[in-house]
C-alpha positions in Angstrom: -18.9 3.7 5.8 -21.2 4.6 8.2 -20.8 4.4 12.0 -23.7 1.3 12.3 -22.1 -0.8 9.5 -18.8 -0.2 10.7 -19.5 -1.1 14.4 -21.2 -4.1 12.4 -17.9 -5.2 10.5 -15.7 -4.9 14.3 -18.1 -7.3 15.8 -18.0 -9.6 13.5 -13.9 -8.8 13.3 -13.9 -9.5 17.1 -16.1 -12.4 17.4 -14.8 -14.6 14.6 -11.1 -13.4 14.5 -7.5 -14.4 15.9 -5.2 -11.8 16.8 -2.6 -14.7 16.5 0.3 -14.3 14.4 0.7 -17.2 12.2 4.5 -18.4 11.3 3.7 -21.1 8.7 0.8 -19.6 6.9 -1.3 -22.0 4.6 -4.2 -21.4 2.8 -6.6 -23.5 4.1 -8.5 -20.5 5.9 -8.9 -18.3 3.3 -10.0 -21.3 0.7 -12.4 -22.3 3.4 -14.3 -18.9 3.0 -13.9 -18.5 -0.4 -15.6 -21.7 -0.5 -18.3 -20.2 1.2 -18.8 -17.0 -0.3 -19.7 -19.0 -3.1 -22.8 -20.1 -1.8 -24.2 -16.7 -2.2 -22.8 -14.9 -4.8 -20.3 -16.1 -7.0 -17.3 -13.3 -8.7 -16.4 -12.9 -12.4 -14.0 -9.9 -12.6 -10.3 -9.6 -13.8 -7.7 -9.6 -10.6 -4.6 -7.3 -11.1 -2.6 -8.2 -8.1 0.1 -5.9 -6.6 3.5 -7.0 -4.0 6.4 -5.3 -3.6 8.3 -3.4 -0.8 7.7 0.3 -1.1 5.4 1.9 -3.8 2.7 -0.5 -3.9 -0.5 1.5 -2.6 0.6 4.1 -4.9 0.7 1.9 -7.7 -2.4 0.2 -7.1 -4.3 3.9 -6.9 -3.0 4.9 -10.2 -3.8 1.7 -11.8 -7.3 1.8 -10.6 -7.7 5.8 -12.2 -6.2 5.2 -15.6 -8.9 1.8 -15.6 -11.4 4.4 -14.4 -11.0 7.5 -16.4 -11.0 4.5 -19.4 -14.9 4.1 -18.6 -14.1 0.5 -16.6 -15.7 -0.1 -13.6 -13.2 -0.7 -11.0 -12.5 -2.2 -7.1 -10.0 -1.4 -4.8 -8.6 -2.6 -1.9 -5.5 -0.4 0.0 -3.8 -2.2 2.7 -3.6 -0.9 5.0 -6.3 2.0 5.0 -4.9 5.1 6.4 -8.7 7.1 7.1 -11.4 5.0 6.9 -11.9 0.8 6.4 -13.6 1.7 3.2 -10.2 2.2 1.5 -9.9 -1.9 1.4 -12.9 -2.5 -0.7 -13.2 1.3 -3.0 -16.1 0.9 -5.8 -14.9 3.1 -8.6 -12.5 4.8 -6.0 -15.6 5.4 -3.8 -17.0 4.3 -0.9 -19.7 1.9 -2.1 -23.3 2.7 -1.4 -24.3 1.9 2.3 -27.2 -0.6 1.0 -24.1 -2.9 -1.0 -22.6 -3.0 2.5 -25.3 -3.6 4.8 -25.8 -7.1 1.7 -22.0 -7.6 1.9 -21.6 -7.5 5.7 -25.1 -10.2 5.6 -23.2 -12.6 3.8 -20.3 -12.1 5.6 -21.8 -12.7 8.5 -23.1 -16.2 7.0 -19.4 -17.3 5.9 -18.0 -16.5 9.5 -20.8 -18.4 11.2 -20.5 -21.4 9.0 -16.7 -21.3 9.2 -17.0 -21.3 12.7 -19.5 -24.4 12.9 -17.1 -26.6 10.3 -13.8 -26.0 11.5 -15.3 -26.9 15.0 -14.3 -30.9 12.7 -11.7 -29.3 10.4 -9.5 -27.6 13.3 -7.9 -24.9 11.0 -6.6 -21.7 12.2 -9.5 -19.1 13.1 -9.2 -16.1 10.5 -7.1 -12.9 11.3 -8.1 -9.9 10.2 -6.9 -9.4 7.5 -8.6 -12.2 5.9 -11.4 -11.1 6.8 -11.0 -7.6 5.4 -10.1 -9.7 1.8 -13.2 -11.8 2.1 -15.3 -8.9 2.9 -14.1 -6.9 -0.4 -14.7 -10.1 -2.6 -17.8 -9.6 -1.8 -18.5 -5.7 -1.9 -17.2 -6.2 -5.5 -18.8 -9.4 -6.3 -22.2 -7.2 -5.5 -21.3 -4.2 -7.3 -20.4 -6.4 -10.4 -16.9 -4.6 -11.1 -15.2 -5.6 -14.0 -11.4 -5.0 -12.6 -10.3 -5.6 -9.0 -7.0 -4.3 -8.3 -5.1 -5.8 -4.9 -2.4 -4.7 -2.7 -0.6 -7.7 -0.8 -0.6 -7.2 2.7 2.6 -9.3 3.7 5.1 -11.2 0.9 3.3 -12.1 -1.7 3.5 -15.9 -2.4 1.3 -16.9 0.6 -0.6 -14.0 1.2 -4.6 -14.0 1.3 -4.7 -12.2 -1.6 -2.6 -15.0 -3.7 -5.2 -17.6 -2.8 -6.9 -16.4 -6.3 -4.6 -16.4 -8.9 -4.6 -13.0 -10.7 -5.2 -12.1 -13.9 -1.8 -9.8 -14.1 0.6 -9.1 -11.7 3.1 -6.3 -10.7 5.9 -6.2 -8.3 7.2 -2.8 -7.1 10.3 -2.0 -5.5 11.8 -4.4 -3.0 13.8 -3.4 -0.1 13.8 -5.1 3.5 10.7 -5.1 5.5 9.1 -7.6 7.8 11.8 -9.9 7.5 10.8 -12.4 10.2 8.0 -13.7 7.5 9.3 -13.2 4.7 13.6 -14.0 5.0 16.5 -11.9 6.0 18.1 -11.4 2.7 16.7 -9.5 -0.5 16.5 -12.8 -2.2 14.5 -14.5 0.2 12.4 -10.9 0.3 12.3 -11.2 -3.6 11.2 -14.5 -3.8 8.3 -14.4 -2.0 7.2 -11.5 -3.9 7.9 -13.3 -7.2 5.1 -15.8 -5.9 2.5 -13.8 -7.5 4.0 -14.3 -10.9 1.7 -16.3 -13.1 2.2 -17.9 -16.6 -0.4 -16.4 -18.7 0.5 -12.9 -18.5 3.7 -10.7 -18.3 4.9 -10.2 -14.5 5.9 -6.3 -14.5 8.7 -5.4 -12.1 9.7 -1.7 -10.7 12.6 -2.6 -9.2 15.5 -0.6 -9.9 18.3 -2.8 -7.7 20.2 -4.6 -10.7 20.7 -7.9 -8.5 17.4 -8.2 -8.3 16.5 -7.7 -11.9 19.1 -10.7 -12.8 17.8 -12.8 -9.9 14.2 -11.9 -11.4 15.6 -12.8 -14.4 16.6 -16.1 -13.7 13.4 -16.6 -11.7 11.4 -16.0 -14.5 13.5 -18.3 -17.2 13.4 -21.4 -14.9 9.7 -21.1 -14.0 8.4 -20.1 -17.9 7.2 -16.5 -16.9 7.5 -13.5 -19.7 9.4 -10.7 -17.5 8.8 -7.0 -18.2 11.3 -4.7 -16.0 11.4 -1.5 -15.7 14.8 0.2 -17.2 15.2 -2.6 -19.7 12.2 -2.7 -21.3 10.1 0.0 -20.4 11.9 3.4 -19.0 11.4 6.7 -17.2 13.3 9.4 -18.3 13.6 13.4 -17.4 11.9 13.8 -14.1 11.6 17.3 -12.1 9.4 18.2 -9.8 7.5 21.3 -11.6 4.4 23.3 -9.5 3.3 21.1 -7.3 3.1 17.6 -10.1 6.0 15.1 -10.7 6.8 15.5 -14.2 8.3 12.7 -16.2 8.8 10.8 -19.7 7.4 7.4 -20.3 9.3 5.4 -22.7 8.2 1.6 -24.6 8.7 0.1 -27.6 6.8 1.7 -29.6 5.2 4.0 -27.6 6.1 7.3 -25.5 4.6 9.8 -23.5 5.7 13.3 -23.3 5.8 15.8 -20.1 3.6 13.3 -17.6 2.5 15.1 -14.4 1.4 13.2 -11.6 -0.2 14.2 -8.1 1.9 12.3 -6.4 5.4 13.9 -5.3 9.0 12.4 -5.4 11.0 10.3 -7.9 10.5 7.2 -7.0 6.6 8.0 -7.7 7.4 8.1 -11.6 8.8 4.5 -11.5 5.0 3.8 -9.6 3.1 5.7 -12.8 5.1 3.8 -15.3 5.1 -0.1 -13.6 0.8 1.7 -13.6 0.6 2.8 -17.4 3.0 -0.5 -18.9 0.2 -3.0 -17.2 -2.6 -0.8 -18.1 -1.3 -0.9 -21.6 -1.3 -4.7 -21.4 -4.9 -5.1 -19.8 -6.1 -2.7 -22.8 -4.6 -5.2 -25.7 -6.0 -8.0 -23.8 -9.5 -6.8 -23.3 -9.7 -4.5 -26.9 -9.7 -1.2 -24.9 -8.5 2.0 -26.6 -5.8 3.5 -24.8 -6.4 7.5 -24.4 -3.3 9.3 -24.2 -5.3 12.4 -22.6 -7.3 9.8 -20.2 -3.6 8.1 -18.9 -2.8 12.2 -18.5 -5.8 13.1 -16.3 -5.6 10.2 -14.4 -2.5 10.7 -13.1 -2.5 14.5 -13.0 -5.9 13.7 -10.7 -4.9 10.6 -8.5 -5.2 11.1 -4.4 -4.1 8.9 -2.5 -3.5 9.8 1.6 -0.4 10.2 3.3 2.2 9.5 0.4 4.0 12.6 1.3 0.7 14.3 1.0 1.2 17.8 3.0 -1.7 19.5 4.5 -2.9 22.4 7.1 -3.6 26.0 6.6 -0.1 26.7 5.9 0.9 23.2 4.2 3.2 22.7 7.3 1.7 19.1 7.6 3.5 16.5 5.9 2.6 12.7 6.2 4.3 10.0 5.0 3.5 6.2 5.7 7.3 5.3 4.7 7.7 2.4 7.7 11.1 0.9 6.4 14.5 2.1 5.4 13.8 2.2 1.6 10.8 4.3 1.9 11.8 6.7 4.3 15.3 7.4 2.2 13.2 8.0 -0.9 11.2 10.3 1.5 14.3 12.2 2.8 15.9 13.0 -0.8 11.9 14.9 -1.9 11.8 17.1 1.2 16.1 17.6 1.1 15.0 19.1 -2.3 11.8 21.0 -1.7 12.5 22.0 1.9 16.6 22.9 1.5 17.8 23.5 5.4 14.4 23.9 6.7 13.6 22.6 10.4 11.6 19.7 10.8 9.2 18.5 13.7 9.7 14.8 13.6 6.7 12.6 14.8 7.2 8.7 14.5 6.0 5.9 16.7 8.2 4.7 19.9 9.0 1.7 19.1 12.5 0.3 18.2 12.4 -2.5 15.7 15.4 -3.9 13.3 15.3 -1.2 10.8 15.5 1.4 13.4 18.8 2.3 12.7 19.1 2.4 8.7 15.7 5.0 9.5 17.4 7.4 11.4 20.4 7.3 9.4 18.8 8.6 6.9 16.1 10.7 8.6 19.6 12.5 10.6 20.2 14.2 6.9 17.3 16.4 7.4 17.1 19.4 10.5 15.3 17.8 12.7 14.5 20.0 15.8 12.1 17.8 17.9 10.8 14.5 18.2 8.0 13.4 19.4 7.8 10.1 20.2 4.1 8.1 20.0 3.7 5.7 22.7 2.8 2.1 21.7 1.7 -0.9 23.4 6.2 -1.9 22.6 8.8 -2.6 25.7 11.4 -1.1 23.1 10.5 2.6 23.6 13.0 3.0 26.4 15.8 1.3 23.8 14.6 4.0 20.8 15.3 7.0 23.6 18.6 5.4 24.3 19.4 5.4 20.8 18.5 8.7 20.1 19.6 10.6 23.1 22.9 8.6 21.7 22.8 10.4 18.7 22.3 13.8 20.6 18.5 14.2 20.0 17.8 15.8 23.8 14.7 17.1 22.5 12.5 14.5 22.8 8.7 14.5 24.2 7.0 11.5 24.8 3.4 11.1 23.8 0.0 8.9 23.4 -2.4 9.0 20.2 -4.8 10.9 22.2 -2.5 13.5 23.2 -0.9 13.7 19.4 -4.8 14.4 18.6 -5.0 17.2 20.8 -1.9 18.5 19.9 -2.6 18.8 16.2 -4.5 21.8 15.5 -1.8 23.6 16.9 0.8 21.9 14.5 -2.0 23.0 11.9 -2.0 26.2 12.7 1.8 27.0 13.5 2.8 28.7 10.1 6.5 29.2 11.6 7.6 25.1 11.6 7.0 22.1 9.6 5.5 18.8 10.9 6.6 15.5 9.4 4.4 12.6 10.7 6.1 9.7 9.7 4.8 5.9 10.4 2.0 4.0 11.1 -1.8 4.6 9.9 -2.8 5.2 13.3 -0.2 7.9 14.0 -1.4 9.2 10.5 -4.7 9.1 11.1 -4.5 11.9 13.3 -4.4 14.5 10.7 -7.4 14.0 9.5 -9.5 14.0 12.3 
């Protein structure tokens, strides 16, 4: 995106938006512009919509590339983006052509005006941004005519933005605790909420491998009429190792198997990702008549990139970035590089901030070597509490520091072939890397 259009989209993001978290979320925002996106240009493409805990980015990429390399013309919206704003409204996993975002940030501009004028009588909530991230990629793919859009839920699932459409299918990946002042303090509650997206006339497919949650799934799905495909009872992965680089693995259905998988995207927990990926796919193709290429699955996800899922990088691949922000994602995280890395010594960068999870994090994070932290300052009165906690635990080495100053600092990480760097956290923190 370039810098004129983007400075174009923060204005509008600025002007029209409300940084105001919103308790009791309704829809009545999001319907509102909806409403009047249709007065310019109206949608017709196929929703896939994609909740869950961990794993769902990952999952939406790979859907997206096996739709691709099948000659469909796809959208894709990651939330949140990690590089550029572009990665929440992706035209055939590209950034679209500046011309259908220049027409796409006109009619945006139109919707937010108008919004603004008629809720000066309706008195609904102003947007946040991240509604007006959604609205803006309805209508980059409205414009570039896609035939498939494929989602990631920001928050929940039930009463997210996303939701206010009902999908075509729908997918729910692993759950785990995360953001549990929104969405409940127990898995149920957690689960719940992500079952929201479920919709009658097509198969819900679940990843998650917690066998409470597959009979509460179960149960959810028998009392509100919805056909439930799970992963590890109806569709399985078998015989993973991590072999040069790829995740190899078996795909097993009913009827159909696929041999010796590898996929560009590293760790275990990845395979369950390509399977909950090719089992919808497989669906989608019935549906719409599409031959299903065994070579095109292959390629697509021996080819898929997607940033920062323990992607490593620098000169000497000492680099390694991970966006695990809760204690499910972060474990998964820790048993890869346990594997890969054996005893090595890792230089831990993660944001300052303690928050409810904190502890289950470095619980797991303490079974790797860590030899230094370095702590990213926030805008959070709970840094002092995380230095506390971890001078507690005997971390003395410990060096506070701001985004700018991680920026500066990281072409010497790059180049410092004696020590690994594990950036763990937020996109902002991430972000670094790749400037």
């Amino acid at each position: 995106m370039n810098q004129q259009s983007l400075v174009r989209l923060n204005l509008l993001i600025t002007k029209y938006s409300t940084d105001k978290f919103i308790q009791k979320y309704d829809f009545r925002t999001i319907a509102k512009l909806y409403e009047l996106s249709y007065l310019y240009i109206k949608a017709d493409y196929c929703k896939i919509l994609v909740a869950g805990t961990s794993g769902k980015g990952s999952t939406v990429g790979i859907i997206s590339n096996i739709l691709l390399k099948h000659y469909q013309t796809v959208g894709t919206s990651f939330s949140p983006h990690i590089r550029e704003v572009s990665e929440r409204f992706l035209v055939n996993f590209k950034e679209p052509m500046p011309e259908l975002i220049e027409k796409a940030l006109e009619y945006l501009e139109l919707v937010l005006a108008k919004y603004s004028t008629e809720n000066i009588k309706l008195k609904y909530n102003p947007p946040v941004k991240f509604e007006i991230y959604h609205i803006f990629s309805h209508l980059v793919f409205s414009l570039a005519k896609v035939k498939y859009v494929v989602y990631e839920v920001g928050i929940g699932g039930r009463l997210d933005p996303t939701n206010y459409i009902k999908s075509s299918y729908s997918v729910i990946t692993e759950i785990g605790f995360d953001h549990q002042d929104y969405l409940g303090d127990t898995l149920a509650e957690i689960a719940t909420e992500k079952f929201g997206v479920a919709i009658s006339t097509s198969p819900l497919i679940s990843g998650t491998i917690n066998p409470e949650i597959r009979d509460y799934y179960q149960e959810l799905a028998l009392k509100n009429n919805i056909r439930l495909l799970q992963l590890g009872r109806d569709f399985f992965v078998t015989k993973y190792k991590y072999n040069n680089g790829f995740t190899q693995f078996d795909y097993l259905d009913k009827g159909y198997e696929l041999q010796k998988l590898k996929l560009n995207l590293v760790g275990e927990y990845q395979t369950r990702n390509a399977a909950i990926a090719i089992k919808i796919f497989t669906i989608i193709a019935k549906d719409f008549n599409l031959k299903i290429s065994t070579k095109k699955i292959r390629l697509a996800l021996r080819s898929i990139y997607i940033p920062a899922r323990l992607e490593i990088r620098g000169k000497y691949k000492n680099i390694i970035l991970n966006t695990a922000h809760n204690q499910q994602k972060v474990s998964a995280a820790v048993e890869f590089l346990k594997k890969r890395y054996k005893s090595a010594k890792f230089n831990l960068v993660y944001p300052a901030t303690y928050r409810a999870q904190t502890l289950e994090i470095f619980k797991s994070l303490l079974e790797l070597n860590i030899a230094k932290i370095y702590l990213v300052k926030e805008e959070s009165k709970t840094t002092a509490k995380l230095v506390e906690y971890l001078n507690g635990l005997g971390f003395s080495n410990l060096e506070l520091i701001n985004t700018i100053e991680l920026e500066k600092k990281m072409p010497d990480f790059m180049e410092d072939k004696e020590q690994l760097y594990l950036l763990l956290g937020n996109a902002e923190l991430i972000s670094t890397a790749y400037n």
